[in-house]
C-alpha positions as a Markdown table, in Angstrom:
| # | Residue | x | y | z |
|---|---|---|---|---|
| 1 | Unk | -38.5 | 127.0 | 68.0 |
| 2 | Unk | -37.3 | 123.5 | 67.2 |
| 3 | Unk | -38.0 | 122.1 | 63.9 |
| 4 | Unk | -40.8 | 119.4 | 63.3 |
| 5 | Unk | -40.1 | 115.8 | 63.0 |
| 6 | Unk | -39.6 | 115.2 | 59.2 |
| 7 | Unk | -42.8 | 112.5 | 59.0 |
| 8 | Unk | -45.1 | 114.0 | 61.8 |
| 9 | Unk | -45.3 | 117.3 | 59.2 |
| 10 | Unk | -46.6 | 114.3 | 56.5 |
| 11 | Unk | -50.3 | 114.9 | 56.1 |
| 12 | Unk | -50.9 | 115.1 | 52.7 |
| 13 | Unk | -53.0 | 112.3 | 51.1 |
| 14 | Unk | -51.6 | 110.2 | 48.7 |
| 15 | Unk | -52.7 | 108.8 | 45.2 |
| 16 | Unk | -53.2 | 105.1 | 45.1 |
| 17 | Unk | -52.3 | 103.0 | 42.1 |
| 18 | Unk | -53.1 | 99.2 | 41.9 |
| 19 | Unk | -52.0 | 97.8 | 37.9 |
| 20 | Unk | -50.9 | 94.6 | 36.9 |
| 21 | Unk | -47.2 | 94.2 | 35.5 |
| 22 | Unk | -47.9 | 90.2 | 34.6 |
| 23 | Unk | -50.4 | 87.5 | 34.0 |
| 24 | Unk | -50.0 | 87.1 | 38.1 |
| 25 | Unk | -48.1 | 89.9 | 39.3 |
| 26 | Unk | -49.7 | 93.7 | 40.6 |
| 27 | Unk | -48.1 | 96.3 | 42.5 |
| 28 | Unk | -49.9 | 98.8 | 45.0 |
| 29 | Unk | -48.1 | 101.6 | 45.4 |
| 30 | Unk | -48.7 | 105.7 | 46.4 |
| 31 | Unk | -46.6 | 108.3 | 45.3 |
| 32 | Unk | -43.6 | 107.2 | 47.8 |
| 33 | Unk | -45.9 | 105.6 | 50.7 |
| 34 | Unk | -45.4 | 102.0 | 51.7 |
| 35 | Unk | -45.6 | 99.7 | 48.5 |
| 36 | Unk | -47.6 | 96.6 | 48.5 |
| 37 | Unk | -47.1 | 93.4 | 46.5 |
| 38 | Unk | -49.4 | 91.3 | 45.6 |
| 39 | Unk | -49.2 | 87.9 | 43.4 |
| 40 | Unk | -53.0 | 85.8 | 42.2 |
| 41 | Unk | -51.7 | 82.3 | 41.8 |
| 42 | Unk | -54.1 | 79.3 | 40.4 |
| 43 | Unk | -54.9 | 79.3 | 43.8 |
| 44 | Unk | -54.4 | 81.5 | 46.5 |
| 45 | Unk | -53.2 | 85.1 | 47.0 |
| 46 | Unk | -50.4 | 86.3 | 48.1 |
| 47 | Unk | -49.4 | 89.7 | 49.8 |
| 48 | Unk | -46.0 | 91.1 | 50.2 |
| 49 | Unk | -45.9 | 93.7 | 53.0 |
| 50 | Unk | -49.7 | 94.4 | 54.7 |
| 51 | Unk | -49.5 | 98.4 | 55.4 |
| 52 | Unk | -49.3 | 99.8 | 58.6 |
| 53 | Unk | -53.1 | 99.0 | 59.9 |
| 54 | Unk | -55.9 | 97.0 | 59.1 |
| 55 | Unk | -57.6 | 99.7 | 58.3 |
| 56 | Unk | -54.9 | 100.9 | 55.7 |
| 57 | Unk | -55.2 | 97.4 | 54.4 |
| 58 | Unk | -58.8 | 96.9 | 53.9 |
| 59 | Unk | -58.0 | 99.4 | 50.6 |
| 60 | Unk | -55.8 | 96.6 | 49.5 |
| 61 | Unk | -58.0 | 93.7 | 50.1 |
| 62 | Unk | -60.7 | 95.7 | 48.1 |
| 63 | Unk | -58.6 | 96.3 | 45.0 |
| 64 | Unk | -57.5 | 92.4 | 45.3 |
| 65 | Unk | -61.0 | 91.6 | 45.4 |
| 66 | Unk | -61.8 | 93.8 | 42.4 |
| 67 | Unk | -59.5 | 91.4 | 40.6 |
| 68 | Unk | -60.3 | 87.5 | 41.9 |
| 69 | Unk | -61.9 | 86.0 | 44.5 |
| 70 | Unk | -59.7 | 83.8 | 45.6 |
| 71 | Unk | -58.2 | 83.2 | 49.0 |
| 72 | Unk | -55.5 | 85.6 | 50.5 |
| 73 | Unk | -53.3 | 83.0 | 51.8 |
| 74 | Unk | -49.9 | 84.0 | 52.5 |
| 75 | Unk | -48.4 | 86.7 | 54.0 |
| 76 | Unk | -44.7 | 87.7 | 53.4 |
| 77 | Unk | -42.9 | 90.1 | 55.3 |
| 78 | Unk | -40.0 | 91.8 | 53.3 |
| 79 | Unk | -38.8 | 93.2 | 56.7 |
| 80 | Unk | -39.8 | 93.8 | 59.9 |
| 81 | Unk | -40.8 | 97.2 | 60.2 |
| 82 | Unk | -43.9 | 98.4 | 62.0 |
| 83 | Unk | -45.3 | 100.3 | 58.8 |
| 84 | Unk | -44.5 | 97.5 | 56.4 |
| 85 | Unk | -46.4 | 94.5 | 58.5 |
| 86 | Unk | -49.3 | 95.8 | 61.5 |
| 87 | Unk | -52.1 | 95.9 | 58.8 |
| 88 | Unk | -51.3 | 91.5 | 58.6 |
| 89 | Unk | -54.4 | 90.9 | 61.1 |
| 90 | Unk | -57.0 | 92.0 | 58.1 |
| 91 | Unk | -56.0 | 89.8 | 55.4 |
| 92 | Unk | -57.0 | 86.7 | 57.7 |
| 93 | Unk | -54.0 | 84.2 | 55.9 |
| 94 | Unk | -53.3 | 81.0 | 56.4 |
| 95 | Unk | -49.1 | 81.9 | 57.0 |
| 96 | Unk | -47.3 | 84.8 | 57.6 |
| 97 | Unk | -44.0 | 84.3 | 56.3 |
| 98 | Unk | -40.9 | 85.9 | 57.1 |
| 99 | Unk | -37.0 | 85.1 | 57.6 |
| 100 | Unk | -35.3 | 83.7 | 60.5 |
| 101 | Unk | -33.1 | 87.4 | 60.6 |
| 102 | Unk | -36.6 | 89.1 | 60.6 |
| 103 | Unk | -38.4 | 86.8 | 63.5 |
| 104 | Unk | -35.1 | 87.4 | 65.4 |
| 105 | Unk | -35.5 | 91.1 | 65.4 |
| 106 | Unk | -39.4 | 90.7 | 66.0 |
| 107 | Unk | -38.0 | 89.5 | 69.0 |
| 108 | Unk | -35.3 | 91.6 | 70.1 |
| 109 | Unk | -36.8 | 94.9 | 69.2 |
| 110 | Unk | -40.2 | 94.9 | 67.3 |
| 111 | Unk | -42.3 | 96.2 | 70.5 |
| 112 | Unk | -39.7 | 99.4 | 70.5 |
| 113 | Unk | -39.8 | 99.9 | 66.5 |
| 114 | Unk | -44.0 | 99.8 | 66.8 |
| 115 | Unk | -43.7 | 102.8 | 69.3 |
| 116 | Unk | -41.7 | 104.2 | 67.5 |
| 117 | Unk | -42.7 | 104.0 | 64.3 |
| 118 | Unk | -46.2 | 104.7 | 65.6 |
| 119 | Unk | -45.0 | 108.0 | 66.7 |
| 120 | Unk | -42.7 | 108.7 | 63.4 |
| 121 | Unk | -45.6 | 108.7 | 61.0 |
| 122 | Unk | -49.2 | 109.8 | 62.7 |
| 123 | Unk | -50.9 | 109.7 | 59.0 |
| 124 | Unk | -50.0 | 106.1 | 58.0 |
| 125 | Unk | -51.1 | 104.8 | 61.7 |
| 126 | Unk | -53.8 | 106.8 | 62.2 |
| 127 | Unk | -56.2 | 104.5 | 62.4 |
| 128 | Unk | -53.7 | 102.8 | 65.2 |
| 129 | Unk | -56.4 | 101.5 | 67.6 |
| 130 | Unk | -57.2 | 98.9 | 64.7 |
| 131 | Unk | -54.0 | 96.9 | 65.6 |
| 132 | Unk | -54.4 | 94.3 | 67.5 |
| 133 | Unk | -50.2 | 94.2 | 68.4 |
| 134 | Unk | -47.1 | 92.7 | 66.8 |
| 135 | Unk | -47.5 | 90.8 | 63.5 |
| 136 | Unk | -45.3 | 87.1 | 64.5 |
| 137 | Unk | -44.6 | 85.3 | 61.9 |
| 138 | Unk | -46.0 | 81.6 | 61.5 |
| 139 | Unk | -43.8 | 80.5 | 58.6 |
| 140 | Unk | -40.2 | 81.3 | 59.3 |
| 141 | Unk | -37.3 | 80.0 | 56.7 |
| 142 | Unk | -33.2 | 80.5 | 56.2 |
| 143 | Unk | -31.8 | 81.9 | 52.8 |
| 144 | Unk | -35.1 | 80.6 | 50.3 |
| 145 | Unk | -38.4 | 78.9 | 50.6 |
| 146 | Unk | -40.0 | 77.9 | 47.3 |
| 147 | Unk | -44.1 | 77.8 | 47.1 |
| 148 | Unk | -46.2 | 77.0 | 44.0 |
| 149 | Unk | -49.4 | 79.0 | 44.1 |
| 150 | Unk | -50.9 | 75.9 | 41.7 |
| 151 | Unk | -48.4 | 75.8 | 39.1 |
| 152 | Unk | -47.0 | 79.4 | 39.7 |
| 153 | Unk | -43.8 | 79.2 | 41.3 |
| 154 | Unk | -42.8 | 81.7 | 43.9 |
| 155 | Unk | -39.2 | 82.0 | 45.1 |
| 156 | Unk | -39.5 | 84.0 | 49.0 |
| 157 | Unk | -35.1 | 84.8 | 49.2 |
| 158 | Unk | -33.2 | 86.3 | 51.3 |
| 159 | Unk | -30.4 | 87.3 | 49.1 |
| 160 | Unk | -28.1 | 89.4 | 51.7 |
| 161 | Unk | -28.5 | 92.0 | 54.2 |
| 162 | Unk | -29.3 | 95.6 | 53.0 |
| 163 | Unk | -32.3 | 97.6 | 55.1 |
| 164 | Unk | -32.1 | 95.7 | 57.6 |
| 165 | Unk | -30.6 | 92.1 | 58.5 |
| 166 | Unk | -33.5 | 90.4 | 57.6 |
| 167 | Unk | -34.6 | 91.4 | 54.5 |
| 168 | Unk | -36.5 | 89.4 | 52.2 |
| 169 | Unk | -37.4 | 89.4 | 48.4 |
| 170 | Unk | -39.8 | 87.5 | 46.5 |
| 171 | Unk | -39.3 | 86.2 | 43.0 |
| 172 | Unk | -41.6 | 85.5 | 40.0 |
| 173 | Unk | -39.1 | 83.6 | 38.1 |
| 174 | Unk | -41.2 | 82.6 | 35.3 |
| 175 | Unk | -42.5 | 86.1 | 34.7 |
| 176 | Unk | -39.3 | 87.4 | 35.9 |
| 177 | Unk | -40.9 | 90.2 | 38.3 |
| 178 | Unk | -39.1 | 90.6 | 41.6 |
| 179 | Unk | -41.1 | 92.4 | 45.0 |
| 180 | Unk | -37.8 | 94.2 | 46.8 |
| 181 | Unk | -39.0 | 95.7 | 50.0 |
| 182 | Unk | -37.2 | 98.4 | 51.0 |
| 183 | Unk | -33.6 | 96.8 | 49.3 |
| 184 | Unk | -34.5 | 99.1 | 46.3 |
| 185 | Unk | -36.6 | 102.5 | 46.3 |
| 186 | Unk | -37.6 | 104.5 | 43.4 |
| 187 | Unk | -37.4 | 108.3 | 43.6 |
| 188 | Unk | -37.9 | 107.8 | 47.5 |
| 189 | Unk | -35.1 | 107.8 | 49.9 |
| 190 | Unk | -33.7 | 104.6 | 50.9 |
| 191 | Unk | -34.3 | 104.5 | 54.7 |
| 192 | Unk | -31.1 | 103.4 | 56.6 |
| 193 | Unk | -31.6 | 103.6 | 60.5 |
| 194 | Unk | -31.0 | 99.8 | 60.3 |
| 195 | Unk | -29.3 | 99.1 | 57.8 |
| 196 | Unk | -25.8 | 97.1 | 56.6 |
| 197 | Unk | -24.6 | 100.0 | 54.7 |
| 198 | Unk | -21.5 | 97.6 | 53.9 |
| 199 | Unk | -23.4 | 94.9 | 52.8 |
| 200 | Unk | -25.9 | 96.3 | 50.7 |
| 201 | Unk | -24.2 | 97.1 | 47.5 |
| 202 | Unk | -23.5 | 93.1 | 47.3 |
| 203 | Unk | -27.4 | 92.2 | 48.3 |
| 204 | Unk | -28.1 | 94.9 | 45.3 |
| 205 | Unk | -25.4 | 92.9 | 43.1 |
| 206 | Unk | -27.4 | 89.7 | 43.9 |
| 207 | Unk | -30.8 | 90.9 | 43.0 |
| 208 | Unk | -29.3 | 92.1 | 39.9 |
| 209 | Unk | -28.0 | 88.5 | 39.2 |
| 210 | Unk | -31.7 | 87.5 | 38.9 |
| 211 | Unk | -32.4 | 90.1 | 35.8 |
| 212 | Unk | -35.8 | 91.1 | 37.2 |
| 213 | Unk | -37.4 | 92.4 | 33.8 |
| 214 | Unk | -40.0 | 94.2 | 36.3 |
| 215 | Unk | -39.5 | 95.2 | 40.2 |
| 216 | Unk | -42.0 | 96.5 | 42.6 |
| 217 | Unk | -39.8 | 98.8 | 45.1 |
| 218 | Unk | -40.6 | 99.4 | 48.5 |
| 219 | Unk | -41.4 | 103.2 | 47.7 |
| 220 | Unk | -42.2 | 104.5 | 44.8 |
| 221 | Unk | -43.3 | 104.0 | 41.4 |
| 222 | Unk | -43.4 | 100.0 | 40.4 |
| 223 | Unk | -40.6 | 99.7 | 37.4 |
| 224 | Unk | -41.9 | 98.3 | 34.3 |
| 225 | Unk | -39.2 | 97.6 | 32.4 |
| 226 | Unk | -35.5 | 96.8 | 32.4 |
| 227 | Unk | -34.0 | 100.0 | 31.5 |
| 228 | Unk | -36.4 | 101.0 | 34.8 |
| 229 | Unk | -35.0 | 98.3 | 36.9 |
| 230 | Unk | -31.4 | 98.9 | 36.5 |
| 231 | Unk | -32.1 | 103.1 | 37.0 |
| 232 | Unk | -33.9 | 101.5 | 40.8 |
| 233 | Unk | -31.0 | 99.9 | 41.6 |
| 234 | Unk | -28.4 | 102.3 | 40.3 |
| 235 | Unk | -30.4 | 105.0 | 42.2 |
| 236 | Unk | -30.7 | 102.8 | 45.4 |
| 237 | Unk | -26.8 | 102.3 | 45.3 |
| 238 | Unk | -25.3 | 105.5 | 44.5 |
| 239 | Unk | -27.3 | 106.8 | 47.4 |
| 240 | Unk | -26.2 | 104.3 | 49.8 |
| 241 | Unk | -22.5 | 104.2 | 49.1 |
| 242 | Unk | -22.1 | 108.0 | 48.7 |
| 243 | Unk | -23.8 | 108.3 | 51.8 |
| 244 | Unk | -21.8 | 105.7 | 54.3 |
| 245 | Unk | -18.5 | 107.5 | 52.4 |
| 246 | Unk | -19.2 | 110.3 | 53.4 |
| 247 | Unk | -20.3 | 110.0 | 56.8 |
| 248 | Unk | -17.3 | 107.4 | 57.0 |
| 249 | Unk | -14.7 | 110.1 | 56.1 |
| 250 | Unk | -16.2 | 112.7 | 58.4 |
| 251 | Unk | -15.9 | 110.0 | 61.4 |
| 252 | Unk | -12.6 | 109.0 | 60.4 |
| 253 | Unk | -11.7 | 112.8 | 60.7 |
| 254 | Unk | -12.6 | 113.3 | 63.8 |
| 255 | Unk | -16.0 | 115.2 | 63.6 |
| 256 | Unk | -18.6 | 114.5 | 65.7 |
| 257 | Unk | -22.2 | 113.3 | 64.4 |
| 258 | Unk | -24.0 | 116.7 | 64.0 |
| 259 | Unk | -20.7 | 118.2 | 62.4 |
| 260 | Unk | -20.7 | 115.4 | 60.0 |
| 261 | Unk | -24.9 | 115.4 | 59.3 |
| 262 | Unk | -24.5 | 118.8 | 58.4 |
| 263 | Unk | -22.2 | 117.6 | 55.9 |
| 264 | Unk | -24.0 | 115.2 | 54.5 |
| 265 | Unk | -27.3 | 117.1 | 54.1 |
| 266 | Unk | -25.1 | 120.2 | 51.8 |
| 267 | Unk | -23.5 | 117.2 | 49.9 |
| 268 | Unk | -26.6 | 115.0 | 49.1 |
| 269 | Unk | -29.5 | 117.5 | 49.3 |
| 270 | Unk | -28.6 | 118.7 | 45.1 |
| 271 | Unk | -28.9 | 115.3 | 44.2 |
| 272 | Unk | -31.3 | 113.3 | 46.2 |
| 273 | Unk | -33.6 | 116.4 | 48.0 |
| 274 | Unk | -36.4 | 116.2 | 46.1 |
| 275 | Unk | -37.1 | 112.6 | 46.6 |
| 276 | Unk | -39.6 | 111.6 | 48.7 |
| 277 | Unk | -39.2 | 111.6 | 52.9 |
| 278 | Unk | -35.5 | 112.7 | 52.3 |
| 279 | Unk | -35.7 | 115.1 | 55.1 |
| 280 | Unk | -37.2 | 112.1 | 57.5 |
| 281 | Unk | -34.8 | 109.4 | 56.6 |
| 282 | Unk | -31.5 | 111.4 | 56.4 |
| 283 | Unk | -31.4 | 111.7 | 60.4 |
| 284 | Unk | -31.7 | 108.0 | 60.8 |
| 285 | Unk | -29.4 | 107.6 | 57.6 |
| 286 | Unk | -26.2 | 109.8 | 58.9 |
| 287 | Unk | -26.8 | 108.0 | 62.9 |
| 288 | Unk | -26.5 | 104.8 | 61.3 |
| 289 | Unk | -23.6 | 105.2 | 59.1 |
| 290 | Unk | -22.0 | 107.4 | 62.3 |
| 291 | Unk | -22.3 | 104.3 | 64.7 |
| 292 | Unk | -21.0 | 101.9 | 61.6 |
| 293 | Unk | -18.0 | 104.1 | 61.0 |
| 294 | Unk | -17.2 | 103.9 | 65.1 |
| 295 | Unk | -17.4 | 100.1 | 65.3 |
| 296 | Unk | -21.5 | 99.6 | 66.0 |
| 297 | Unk | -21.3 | 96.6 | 63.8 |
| 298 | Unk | -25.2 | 96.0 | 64.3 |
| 299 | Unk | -27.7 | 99.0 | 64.5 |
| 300 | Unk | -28.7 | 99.9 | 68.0 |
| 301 | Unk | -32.1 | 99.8 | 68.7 |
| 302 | Unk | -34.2 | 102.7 | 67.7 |
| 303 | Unk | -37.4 | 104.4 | 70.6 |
| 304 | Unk | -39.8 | 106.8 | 70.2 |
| 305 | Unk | -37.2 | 108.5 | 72.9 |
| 306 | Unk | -33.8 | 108.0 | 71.4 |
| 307 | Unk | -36.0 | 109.3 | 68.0 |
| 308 | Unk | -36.6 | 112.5 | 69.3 |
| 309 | Unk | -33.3 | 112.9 | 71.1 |
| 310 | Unk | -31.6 | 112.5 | 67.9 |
| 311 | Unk | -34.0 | 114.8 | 66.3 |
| 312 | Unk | -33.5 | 117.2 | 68.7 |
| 313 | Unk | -29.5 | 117.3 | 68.5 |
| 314 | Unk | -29.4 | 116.8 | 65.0 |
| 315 | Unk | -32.4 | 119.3 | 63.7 |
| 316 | Unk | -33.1 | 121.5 | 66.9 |
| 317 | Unk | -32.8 | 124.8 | 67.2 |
| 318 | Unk | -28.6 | 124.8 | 67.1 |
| 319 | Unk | -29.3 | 121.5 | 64.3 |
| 320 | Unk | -29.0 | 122.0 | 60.4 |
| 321 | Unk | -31.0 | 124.7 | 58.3 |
C-alpha cells in the first residue's frame, strides 16, 4: 500500500503562542505551523501573513484584540502561498500589500496553488468553506515600500528571491525586529517546491546585512535574540545549499529524480529529520532542485494532480522507505 501524503497524516493540534518581542512588535506562532506577524503602531495594526482561513484567523484577531483596540489596517503578504494569505478576508483591512513578483504569481498560478494547497494540508484548511477565494492584493510595490504606523516606521522589502520569487520581508528598523516569511525557518524545514535555490543564500546574506536583533520566522519558534537570529539563518542556509548540491551532483551524474531523492533523504534525514514537516517538504524540495539542476530556470507550476503524481513516483510503493 502506498504511503500517505506527508501533510494529509498532520492531524495533531498544535500549541499556540502569541508574546511580544518589542514595544510594537508580537509574533504568533505554533510549534512549526504557519507563523503570524503582527506589528501595533500609534495607529493601526498590521498583520504579516493571515493563516490559511478566516476561521484560523479569527484566533489571531482575538489575541490582537486582547492587546489594543485599534484598527487592523494593513495586510502584508510575505509570499503568495495559499496557507500563508486565504484567512485575509477576516481581518477586514484597509490594504493588502504584497510585491509586484507575488501579484504576478497570484496571477499566473494562485487558483492551482489554492487546490493544491487545499488538498496538501486538510487540518490547516479545514474550515475551507470559510474562504471566500483568492486573497489579490490592493497595494502592490517593487523592491521597498516604507509606511509609518504614526511615528513607527515600517520598512515592507523585498530583499532577493529565496522561497519563492516574490518574497517579502518587513522591517522594524527602529526596534530592529525583522518578520521573514518563509526566507528563514526555525527547527522546521525550509519548503522549496518554488523556490530560487541559487538565489537564496544571497537574499539570506541581505537580511543578515540588516542585523535583525529579533526575527519572527515563517515556522517555528520566534528568535529572541541575536545569537538566535544568526542560528535561523545558519540553519535555513546549510539546509538549502546542502540540499541543491546534492540533488545538483546527482543530476549532473546522470541519475534520474527518484534515484537522486533517495539520496537526498539518507544524506539529510541525520541532520534535518526531526524538524518539523521534513517528510512533506523534501518531495517538493528534491523536484525543485531536480528541475533547477536540468535547466527549469523558474519552478513549474505545482496541482493537486502533478502533487500526487510526484508523491506517488517518489514515495509509492517502489518510492523511498
Amino acid at each position: 500500500m502506498s504511503k500517505q501524503f506527508a501533510s494529509q497524516a498532520d492531524l495533531q493540534e498544535k500549541k499556540v503562542t502569541f508574546e511580544q518581542l518589542s514595544e510594537h512588535a508580537y509574533a504568533y506562532t505554533a510549534e512549526g505551523d504557519p507563523n503570524t506577524g503582527i506589528v501595533v503602531g500609534d495607529d493601526a495594526v498590521m498583520v504579516i501573513d493571515t493563516q490559511a482561513t478566516p476561521v484560523m484567523a479569527q484566533d489571531v484577531i482575538r489575541r490582537i484584540r486582547s492587546v489594543t483596540d485599534k484598527p487592523i489596517k494593513y495586510i502584508v503578504m510575505s509570499h503568495y502561498h495559499a496557507v500563508r494569505v486565504l484567512g485575509a478576508s477576516a481581518y477586514g483591512a484597509d490594504h493588502v500589500i504584497a510585491s509586484r513578483d507575488t501579484y504576478d504569481l497570484i496571477v499566473e498560478r494562485g487558483a492551482q496553488d489554492m487546490k493544491s494547497e487545499i488538498e496538501r494540508f486538510p487540518r490547516l484548511f479545514r474550515a475551507v468553506e470559510s474562504v471566500p477565494g483568492l486573497t489579490w492584493p490592493t497595494l502592490v510595490f517593487e523592491r521597498s515600500l516604507t509606511l509609518w504606523l504614526g511615528k513607527l516606521e515600517v520598512r515592507i522589502l523585498q530583499l532577493g528571491r529565496g522561497h519563492t520569487k516574490g518574497d517579502t520581508v518587513v522591517w522594524l528598523p527602529g526596534e530592529r525586529v525583522l518578520f521573514s516569511g518563509d526566507l528563514v525557518e526555525f527547527d522546521a524545514t525550509p519548503y522549496a517546491g518554488d523556490a530560487y535555490y541559487e538565489d537564496w543564500p544571497a537574499t539570506l546574506d541581505a537580511i543578515a546585512a540588516l542585523d535583525p536583533a529579533k526575527l519572527v520566522p515563517g515556522r517555528g519558534a520566534a528568535l529572541k535574540n541575536p545569537d538566535e537570529v544568526k542560528a535561523g539563518l545558519a540553519g535555513t542556509r546549510s539546509f538549502v545549499t546542502e540540499l541543491y548540491a546534492l540533488v545538483k551532483s546527482g543530476a549532473q551524474a546522470g541519475k534520474d529524480l527518484r534515484s537522486v531523492y533517495r539520496d537526498a533523504m539518507d544524506s539529510l534525514r541525520p541532520k534535518y529529520g526531526h524538524w518539523v514537516i521534513f517528510d512533506h517538504c523534501m518531495p517538493f524540495d528534491v523536484s525543485r532542485a531536480y528541475d533547477l539542476a536540468t535547466g527549469h530556470r523558474d519552478p513549474r507550476i505545482w496541482t493537486a494532480e502533478r502533487d500526487m503524481e510526484m508523491w506517488r513516483a517518489l514515495e509509492g510503493d517502489a518510492g523511498h522507505r
